[in-house]
C-alpha positions in Angstrom: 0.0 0.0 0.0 2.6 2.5 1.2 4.9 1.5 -2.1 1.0 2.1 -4.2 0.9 5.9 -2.6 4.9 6.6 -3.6 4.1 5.9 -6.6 0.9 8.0 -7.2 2.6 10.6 -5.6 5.6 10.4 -7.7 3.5 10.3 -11.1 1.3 13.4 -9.9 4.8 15.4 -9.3 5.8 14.2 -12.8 2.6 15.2 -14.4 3.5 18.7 -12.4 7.0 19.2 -13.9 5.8 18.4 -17.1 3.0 20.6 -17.5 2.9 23.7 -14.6 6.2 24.8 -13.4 6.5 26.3 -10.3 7.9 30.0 -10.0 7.9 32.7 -7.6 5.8 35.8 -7.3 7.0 38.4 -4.9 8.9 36.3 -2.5 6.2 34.1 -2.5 5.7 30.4 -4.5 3.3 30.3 -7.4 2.9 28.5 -10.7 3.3 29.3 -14.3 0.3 27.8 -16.6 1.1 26.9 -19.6 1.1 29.0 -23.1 0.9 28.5 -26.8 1.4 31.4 -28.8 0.4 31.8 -32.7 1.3 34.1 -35.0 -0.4 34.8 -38.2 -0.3 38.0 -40.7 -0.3 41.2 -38.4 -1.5 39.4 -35.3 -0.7 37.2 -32.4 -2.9 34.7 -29.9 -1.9 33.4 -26.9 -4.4 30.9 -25.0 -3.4 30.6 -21.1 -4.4 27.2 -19.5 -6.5 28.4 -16.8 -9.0 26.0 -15.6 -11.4 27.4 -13.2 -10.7 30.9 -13.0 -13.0 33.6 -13.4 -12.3 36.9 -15.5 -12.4 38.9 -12.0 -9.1 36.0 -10.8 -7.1 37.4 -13.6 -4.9 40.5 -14.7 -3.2 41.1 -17.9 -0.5 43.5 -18.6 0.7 44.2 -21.9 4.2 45.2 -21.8 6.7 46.8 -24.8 7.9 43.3 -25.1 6.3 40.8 -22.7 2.7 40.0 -21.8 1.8 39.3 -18.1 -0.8 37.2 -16.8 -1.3 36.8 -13.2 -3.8 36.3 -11.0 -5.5 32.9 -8.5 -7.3 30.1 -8.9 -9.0 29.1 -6.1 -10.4 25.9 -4.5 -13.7 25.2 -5.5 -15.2 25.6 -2.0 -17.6 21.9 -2.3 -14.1 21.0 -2.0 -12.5 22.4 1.1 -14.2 19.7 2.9 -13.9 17.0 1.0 -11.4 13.6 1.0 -9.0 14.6 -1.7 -7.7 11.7 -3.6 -5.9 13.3 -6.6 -4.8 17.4 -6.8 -2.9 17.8 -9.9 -4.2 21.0 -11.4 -2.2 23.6 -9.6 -4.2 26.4 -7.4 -3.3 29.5 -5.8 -1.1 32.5 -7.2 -0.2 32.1 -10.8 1.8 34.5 -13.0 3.6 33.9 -16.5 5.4 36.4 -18.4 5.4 35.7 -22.1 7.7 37.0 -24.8 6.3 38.6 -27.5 8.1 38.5 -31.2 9.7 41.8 -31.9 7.5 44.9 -32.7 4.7 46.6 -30.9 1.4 45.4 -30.4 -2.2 45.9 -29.2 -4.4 43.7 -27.2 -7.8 43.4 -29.1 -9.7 40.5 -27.4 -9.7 38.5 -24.3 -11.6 35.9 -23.4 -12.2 33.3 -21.6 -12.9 29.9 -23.1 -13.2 26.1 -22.8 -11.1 26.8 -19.8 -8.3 28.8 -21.2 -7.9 32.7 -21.4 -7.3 34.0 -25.6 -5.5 36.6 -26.2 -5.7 38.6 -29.4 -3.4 41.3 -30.0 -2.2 43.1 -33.5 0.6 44.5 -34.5 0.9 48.6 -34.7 2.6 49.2 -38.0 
């Protein structure tokens, strides 16, 4: 049994590593969601893996070069009292700074969506 729980623990930390990595946010831990970024023509999107957050959980900075997102996901509160048998989606603090290509741009849309925030921006010519 004991072996059983080292080794669901030890696939959950995998499954961490590979898809949320852990950061830190004003001395304090948080976790980076993961990004894709497209670019077509004169534009860019981004969509931010954020399941469970709520538009007024999240902030979003357009920089001269970067993008920020940052905000929390919470527990769900059902949950707080619940037996928890499996936590591998991440919760708290989360921020990611993403890299934009070079030139300036402008965020047009964002939305949330099928559990992931899109970003829209264009470029300024």
């Amino acid at each position: 049994m004991w072996a059983e729980a080292l080794e669901l623990l030890q696939d959950a930390e995998r499954l961490q590593r590979q898809f949320f990595r852990i950061g830190v946010l004003q001395g304090a831990p948080c976790w980076e969601p993961p990004v894709d970024l497209y670019e077509s023509g004169d534009g860019l999107m981004l969509l931010v893996a954020l399941p469970g957050v709520t538009p007024q959980q999240l902030e979003v900075v357009l920089a001269s070069n970067l993008i920020i997102v940052r905000g929390e996901r919470s527990l769900p509160a059902n949950s707080r009292r619940a037996a928890i048998h499996r936590l591998e989606i991440p919760y708290g603090r989360f921020e990611r700074r993403i890299a934009l290509p070079a030139g300036a741009f402008e965020l047009i849309d964002q939305r949330l969506e099928h559990g992931c925030l899109v970003l829209e921006l264009r470029r300024l010519s």
